[in-house]
Backbone as XML, in Angstrom:
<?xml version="1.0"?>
<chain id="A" units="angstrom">
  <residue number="1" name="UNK">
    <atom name="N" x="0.837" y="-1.162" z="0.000"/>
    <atom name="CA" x="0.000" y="0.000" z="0.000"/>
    <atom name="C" x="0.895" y="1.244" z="0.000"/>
  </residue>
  <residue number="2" name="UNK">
    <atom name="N" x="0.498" y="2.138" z="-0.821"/>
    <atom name="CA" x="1.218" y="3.219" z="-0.679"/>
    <atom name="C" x="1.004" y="4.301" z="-0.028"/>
  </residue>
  <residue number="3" name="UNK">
    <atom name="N" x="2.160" y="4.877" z="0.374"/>
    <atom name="CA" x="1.485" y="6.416" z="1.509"/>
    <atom name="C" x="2.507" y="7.513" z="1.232"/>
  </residue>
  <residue number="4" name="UNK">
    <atom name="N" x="2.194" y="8.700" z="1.428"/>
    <atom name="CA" x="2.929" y="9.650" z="1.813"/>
    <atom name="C" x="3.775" y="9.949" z="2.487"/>
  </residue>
  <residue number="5" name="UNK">
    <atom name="N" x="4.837" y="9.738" z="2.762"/>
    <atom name="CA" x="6.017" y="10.103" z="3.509"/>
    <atom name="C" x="7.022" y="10.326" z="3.013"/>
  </residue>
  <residue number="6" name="UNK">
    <atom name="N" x="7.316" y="12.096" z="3.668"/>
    <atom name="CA" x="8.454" y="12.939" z="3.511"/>
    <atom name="C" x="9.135" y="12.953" z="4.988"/>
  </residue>
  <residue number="7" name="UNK">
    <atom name="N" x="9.875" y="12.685" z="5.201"/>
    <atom name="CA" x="10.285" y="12.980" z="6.700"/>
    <atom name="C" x="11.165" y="14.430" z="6.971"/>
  </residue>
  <residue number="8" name="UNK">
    <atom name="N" x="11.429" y="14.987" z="5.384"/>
    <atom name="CA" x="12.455" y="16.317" z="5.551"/>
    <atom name="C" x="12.085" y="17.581" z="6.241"/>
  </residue>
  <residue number="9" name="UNK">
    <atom name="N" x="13.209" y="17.665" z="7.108"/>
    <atom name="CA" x="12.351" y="18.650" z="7.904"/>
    <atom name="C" x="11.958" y="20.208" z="7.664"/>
  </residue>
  <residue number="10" name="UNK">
    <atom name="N" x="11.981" y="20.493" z="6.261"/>
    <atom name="CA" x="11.664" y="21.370" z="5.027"/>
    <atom name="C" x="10.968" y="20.993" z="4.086"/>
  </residue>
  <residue number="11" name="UNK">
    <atom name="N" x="10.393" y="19.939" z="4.314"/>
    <atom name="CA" x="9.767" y="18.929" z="3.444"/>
    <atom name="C" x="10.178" y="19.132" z="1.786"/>
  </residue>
  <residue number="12" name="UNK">
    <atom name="N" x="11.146" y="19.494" z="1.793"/>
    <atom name="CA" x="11.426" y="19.253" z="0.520"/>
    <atom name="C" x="11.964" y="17.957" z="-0.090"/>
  </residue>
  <residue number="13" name="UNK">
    <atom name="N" x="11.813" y="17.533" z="-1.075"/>
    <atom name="CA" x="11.845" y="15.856" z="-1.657"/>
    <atom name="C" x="12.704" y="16.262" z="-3.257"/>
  </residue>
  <residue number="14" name="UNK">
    <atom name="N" x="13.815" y="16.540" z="-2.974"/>
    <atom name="CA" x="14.255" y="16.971" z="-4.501"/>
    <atom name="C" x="16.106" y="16.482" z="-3.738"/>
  </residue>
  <residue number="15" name="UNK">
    <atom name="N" x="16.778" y="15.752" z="-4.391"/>
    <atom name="CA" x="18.291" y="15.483" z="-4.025"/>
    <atom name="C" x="18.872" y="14.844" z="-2.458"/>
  </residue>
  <residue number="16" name="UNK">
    <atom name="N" x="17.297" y="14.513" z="-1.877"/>
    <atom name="CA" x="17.299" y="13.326" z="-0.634"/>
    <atom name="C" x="16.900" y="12.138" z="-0.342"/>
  </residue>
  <residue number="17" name="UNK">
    <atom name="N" x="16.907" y="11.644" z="-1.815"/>
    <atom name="CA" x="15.566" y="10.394" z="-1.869"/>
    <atom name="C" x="16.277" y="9.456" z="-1.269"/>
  </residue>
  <residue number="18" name="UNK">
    <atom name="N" x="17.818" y="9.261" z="-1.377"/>
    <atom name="CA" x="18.334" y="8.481" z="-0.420"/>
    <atom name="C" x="18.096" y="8.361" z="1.215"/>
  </residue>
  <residue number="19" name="UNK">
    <atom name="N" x="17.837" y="9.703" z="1.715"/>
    <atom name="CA" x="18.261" y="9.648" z="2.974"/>
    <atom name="C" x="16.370" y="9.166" z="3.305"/>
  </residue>
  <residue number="20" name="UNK">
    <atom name="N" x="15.457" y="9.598" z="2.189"/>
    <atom name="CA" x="13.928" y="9.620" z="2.671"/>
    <atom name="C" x="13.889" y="8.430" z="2.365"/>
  </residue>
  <residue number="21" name="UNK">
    <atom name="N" x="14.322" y="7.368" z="1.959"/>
    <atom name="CA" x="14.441" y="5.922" z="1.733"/>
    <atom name="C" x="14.626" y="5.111" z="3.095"/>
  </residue>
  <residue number="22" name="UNK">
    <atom name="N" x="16.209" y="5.776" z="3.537"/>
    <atom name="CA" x="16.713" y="5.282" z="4.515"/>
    <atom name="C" x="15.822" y="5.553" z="5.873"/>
  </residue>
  <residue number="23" name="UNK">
    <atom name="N" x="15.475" y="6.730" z="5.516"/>
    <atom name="CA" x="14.640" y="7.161" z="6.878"/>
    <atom name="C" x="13.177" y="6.238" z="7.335"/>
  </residue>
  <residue number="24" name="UNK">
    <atom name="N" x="12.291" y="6.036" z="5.991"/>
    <atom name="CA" x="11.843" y="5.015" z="5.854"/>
    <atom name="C" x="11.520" y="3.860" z="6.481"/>
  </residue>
  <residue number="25" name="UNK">
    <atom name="N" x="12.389" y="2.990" z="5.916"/>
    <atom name="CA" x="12.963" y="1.619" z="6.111"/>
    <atom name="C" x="13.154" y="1.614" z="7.167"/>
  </residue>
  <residue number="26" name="UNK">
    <atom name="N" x="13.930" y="2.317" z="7.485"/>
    <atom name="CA" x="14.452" y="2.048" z="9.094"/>
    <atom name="C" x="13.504" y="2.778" z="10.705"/>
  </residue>
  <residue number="27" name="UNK">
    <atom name="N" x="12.563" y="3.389" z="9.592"/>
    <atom name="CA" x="11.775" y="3.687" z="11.052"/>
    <atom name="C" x="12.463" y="4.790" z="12.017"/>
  </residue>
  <residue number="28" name="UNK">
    <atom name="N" x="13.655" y="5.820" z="11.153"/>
    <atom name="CA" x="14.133" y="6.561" z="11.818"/>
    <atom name="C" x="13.603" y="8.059" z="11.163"/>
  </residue>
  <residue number="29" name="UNK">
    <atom name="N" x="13.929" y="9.223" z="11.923"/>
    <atom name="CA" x="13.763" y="10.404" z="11.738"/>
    <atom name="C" x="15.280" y="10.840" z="10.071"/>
  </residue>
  <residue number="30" name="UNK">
    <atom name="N" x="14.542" y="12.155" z="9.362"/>
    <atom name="CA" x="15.573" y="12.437" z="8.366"/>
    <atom name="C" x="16.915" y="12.453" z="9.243"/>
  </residue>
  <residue number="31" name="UNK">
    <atom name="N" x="16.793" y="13.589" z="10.494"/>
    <atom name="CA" x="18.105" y="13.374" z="10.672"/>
    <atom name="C" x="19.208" y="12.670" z="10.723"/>
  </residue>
  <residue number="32" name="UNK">
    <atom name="N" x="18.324" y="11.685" z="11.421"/>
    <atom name="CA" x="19.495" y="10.236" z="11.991"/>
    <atom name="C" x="19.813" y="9.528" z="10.529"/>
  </residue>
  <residue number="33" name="UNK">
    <atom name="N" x="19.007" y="9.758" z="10.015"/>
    <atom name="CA" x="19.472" y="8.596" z="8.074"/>
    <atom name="C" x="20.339" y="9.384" z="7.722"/>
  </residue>
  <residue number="34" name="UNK">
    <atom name="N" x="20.158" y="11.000" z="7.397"/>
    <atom name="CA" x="21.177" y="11.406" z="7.080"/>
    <atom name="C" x="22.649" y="11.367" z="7.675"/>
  </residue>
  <residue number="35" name="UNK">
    <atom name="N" x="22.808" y="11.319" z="9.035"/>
    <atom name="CA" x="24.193" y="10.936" z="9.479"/>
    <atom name="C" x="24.715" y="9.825" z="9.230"/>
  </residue>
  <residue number="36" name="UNK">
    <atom name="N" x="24.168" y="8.609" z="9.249"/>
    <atom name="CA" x="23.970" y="7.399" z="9.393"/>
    <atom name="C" x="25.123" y="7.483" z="7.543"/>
  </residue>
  <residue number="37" name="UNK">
    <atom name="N" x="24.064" y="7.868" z="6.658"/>
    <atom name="CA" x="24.488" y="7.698" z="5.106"/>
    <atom name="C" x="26.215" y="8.586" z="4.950"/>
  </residue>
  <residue number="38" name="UNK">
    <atom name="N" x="25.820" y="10.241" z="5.850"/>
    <atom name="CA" x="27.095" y="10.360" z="5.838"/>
    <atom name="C" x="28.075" y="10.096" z="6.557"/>
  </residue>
  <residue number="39" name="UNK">
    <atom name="N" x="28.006" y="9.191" z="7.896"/>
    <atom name="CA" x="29.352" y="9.034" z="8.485"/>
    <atom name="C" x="29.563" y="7.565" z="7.262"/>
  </residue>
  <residue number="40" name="UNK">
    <atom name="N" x="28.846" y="6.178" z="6.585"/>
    <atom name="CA" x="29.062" y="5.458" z="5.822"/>
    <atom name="C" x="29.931" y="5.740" z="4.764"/>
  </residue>
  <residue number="41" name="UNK">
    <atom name="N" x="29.205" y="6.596" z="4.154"/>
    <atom name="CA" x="29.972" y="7.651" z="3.457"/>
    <atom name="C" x="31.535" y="8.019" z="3.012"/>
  </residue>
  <residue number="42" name="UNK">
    <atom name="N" x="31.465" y="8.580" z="4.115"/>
    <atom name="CA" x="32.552" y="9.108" z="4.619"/>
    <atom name="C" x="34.149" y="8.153" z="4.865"/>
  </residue>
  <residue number="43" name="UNK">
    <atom name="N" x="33.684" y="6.635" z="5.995"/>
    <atom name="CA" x="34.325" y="5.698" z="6.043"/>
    <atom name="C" x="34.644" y="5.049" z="4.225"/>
  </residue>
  <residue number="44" name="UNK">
    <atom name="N" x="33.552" y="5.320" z="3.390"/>
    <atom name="CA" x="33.607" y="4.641" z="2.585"/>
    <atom name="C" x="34.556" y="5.125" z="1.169"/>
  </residue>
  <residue number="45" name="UNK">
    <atom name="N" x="34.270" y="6.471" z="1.427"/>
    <atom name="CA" x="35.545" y="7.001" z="0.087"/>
    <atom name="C" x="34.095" y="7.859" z="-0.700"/>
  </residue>
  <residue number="46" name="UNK">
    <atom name="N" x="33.079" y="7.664" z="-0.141"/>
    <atom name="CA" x="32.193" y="7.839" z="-1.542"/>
    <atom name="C" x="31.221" y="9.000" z="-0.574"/>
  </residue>
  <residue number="47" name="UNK">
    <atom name="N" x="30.197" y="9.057" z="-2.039"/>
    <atom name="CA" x="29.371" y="10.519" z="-1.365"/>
    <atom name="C" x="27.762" y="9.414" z="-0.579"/>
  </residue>
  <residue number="48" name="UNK">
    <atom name="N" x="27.029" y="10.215" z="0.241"/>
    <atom name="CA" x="26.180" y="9.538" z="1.073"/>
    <atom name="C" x="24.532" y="9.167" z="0.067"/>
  </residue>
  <residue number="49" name="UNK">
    <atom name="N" x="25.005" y="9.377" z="-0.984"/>
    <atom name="CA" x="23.615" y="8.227" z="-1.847"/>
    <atom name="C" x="24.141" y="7.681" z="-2.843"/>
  </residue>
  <residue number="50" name="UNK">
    <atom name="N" x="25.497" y="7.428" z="-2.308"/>
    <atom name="CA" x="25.787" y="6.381" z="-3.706"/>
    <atom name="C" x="25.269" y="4.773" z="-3.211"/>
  </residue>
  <residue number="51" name="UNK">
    <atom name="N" x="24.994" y="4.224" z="-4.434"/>
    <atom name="CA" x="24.251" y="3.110" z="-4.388"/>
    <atom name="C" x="25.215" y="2.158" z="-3.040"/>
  </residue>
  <residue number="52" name="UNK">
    <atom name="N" x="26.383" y="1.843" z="-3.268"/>
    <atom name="CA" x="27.044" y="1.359" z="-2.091"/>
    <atom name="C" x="27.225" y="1.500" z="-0.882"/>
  </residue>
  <residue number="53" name="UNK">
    <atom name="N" x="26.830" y="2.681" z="-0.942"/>
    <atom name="CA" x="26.878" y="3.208" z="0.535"/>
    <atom name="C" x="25.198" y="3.340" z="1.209"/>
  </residue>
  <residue number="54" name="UNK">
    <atom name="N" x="24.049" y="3.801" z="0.006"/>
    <atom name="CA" x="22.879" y="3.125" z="1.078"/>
    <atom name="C" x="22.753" y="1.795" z="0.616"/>
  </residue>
  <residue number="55" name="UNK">
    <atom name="N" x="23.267" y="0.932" z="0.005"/>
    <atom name="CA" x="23.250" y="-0.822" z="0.230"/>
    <atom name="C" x="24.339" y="-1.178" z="1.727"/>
  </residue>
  <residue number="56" name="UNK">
    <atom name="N" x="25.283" y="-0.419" z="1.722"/>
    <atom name="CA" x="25.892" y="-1.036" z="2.969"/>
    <atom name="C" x="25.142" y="-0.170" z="4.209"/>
  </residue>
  <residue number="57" name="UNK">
    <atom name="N" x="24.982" y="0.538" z="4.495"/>
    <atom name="CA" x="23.678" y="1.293" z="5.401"/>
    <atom name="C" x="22.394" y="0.085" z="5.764"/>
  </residue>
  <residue number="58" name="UNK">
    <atom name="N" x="22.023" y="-0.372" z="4.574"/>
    <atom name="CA" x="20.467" y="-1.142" z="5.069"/>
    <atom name="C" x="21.046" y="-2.330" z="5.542"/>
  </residue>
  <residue number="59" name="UNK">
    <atom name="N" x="22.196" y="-3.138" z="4.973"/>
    <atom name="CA" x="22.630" y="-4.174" z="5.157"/>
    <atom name="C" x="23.378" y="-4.401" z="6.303"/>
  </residue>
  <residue number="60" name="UNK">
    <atom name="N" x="23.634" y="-3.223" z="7.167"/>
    <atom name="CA" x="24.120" y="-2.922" z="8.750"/>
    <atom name="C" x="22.726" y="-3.373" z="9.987"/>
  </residue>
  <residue number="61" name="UNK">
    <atom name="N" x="21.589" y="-2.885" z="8.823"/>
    <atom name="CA" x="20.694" y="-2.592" z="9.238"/>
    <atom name="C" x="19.485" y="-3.956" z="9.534"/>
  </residue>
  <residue number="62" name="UNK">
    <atom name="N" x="20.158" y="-4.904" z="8.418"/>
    <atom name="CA" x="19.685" y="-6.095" z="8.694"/>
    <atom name="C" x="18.976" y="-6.423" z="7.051"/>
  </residue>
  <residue number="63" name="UNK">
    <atom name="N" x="19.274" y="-5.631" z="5.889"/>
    <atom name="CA" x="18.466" y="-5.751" z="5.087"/>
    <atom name="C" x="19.323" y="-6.747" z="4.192"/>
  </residue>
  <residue number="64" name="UNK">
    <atom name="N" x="18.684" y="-7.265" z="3.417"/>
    <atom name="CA" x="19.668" y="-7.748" z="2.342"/>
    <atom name="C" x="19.308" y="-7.426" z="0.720"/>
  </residue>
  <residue number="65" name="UNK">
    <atom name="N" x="20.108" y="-7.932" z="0.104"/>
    <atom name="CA" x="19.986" y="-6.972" z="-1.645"/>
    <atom name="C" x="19.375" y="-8.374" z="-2.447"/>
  </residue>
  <residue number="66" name="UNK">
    <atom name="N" x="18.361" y="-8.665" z="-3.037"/>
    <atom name="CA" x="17.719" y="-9.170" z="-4.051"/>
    <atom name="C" x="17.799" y="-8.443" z="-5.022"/>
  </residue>
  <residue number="67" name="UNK">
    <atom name="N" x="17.984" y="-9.436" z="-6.820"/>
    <atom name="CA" x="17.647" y="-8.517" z="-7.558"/>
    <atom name="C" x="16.755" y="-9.256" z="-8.405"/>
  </residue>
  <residue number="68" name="UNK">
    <atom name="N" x="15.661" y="-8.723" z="-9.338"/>
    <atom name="CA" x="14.910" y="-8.841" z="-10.323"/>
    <atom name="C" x="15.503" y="-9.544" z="-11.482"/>
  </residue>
  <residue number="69" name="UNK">
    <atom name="N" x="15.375" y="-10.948" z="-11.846"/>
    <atom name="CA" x="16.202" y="-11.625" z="-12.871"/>
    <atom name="C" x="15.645" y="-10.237" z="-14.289"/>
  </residue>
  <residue number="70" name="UNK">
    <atom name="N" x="17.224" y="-10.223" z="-15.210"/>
    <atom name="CA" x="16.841" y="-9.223" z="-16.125"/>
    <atom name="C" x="16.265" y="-9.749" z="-17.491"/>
  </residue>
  <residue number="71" name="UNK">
    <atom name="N" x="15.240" y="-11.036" z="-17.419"/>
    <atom name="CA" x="14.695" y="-11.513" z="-18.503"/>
    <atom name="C" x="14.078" y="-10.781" z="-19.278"/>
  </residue>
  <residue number="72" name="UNK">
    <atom name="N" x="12.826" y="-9.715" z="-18.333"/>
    <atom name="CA" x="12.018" y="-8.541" z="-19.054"/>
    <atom name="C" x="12.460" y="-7.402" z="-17.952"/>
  </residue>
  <residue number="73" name="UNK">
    <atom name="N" x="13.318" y="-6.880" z="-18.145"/>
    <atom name="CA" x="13.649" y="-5.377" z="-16.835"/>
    <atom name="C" x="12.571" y="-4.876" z="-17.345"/>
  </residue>
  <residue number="74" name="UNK">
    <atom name="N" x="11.451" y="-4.567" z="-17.797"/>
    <atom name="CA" x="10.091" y="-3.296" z="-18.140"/>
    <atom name="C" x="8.864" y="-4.034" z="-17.668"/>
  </residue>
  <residue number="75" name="UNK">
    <atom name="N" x="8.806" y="-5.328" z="-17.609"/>
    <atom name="CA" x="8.021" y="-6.275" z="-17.522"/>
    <atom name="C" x="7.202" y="-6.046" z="-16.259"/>
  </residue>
  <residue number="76" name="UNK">
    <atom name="N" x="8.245" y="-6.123" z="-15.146"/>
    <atom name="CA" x="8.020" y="-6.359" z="-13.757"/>
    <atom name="C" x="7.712" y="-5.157" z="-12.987"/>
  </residue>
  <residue number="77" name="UNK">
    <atom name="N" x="6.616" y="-4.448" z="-12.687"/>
    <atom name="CA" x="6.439" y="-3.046" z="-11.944"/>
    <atom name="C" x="6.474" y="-2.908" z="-10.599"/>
  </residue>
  <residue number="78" name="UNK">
    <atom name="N" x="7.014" y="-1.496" z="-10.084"/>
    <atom name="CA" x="6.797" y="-1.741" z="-8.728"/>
    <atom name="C" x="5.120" y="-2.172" z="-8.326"/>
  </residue>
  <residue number="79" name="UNK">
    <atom name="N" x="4.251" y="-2.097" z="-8.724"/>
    <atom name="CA" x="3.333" y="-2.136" z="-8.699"/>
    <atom name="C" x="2.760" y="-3.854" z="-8.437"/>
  </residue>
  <residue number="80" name="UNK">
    <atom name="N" x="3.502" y="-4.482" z="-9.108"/>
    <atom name="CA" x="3.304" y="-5.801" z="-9.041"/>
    <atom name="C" x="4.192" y="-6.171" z="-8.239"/>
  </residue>
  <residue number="81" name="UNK">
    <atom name="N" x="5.266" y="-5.949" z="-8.063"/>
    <atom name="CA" x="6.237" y="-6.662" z="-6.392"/>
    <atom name="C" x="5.544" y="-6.102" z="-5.322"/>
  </residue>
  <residue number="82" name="UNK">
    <atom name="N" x="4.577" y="-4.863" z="-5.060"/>
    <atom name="CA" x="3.876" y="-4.587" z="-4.259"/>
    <atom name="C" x="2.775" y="-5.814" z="-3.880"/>
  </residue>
  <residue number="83" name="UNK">
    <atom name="N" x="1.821" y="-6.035" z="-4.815"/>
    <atom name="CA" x="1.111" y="-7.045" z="-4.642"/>
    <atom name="C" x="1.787" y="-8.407" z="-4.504"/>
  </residue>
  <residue number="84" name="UNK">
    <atom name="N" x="3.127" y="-8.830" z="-5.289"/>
    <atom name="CA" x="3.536" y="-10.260" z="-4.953"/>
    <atom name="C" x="4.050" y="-10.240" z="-3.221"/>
  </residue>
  <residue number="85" name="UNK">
    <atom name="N" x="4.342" y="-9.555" z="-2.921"/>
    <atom name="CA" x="4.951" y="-8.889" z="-1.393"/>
    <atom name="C" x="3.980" y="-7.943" z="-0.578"/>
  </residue>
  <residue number="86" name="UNK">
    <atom name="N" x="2.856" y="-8.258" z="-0.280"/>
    <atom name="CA" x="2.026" y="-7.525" z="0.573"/>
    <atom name="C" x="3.104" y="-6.986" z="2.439"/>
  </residue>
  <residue number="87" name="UNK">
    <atom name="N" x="3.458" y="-7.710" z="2.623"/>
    <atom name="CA" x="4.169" y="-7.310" z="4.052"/>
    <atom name="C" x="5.793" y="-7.322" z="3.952"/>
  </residue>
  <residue number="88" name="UNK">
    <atom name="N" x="5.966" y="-6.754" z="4.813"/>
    <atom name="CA" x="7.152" y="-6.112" z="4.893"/>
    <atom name="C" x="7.998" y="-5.135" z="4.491"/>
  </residue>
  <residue number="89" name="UNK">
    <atom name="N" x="9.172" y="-4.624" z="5.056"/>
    <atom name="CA" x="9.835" y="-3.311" z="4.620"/>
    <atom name="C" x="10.543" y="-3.857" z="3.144"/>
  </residue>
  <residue number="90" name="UNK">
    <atom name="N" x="10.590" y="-3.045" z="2.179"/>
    <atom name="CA" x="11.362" y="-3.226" z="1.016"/>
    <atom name="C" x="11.904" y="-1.995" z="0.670"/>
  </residue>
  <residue number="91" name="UNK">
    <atom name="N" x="12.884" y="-1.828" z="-0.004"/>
    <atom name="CA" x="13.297" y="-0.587" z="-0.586"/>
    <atom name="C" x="13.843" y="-0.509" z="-1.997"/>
  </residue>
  <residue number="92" name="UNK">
    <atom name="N" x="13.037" y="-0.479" z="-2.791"/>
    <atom name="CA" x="13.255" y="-0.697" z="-4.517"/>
    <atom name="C" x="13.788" y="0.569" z="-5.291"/>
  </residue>
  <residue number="93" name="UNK">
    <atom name="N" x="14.910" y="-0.319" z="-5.553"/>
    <atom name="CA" x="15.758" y="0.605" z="-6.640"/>
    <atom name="C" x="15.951" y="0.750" z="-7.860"/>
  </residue>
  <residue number="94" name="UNK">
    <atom name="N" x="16.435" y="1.055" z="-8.887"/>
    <atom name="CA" x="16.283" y="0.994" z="-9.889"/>
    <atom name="C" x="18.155" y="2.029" z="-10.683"/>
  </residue>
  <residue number="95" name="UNK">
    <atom name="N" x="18.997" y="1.621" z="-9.154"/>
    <atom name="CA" x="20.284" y="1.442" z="-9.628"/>
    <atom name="C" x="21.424" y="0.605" z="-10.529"/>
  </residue>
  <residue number="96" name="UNK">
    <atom name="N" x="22.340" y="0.799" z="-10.507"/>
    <atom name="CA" x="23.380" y="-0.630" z="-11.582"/>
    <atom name="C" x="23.501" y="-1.594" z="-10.155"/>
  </residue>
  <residue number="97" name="UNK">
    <atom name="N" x="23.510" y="-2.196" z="-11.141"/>
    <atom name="CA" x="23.806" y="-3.267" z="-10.433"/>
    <atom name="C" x="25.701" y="-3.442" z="-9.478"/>
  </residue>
</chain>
């Protein structure tokens, strides 16, 4: 089911989708995702929404990375992993692999 949530505390949604992902998922406030992505970050060499750094963030976090076999990549919508997956946290990307 889908809902509304911005957690920014300017509510602006333009160059944070990482941290409003992370914030998300994890059931935390923007602030804390955002530190969280940039101290990762930071340890990591890289900037705080690169794909590696919120995959190693969720995966601290307890998440793990599935991917979509690429038989039809257009085929499969979020829309339909919504319904094949009624429960639980997910966080769908549409990064490289």
């Amino acid at each position: 089911m889908w809902r509304f949530f911005n957690p920014n505390p300017l509510g602006r949604s333009v160059g944070d989708c990482a941290v409003r992902a992370v914030a998300a998922a994890l059931g935390i406030d923007w602030e804390e995702a955002y530190t969280m992505l940039a101290s990762n970050g930071y340890q990591m060499g890289d900037l705080p929404q690169a794909n590696s750094v919120i995959a190693a963030t969720l995966r601290k976090a307890g998440f793990y990375k599935a991917i979509v076999p690429d038989t039809c990549p257009d085929c499969y919508t979020a829309e339909m992993f919504c319904e094949d997956h009624p429960n639980g946290v997910y966080v769908l990307g549409f990064g490289s692999r």
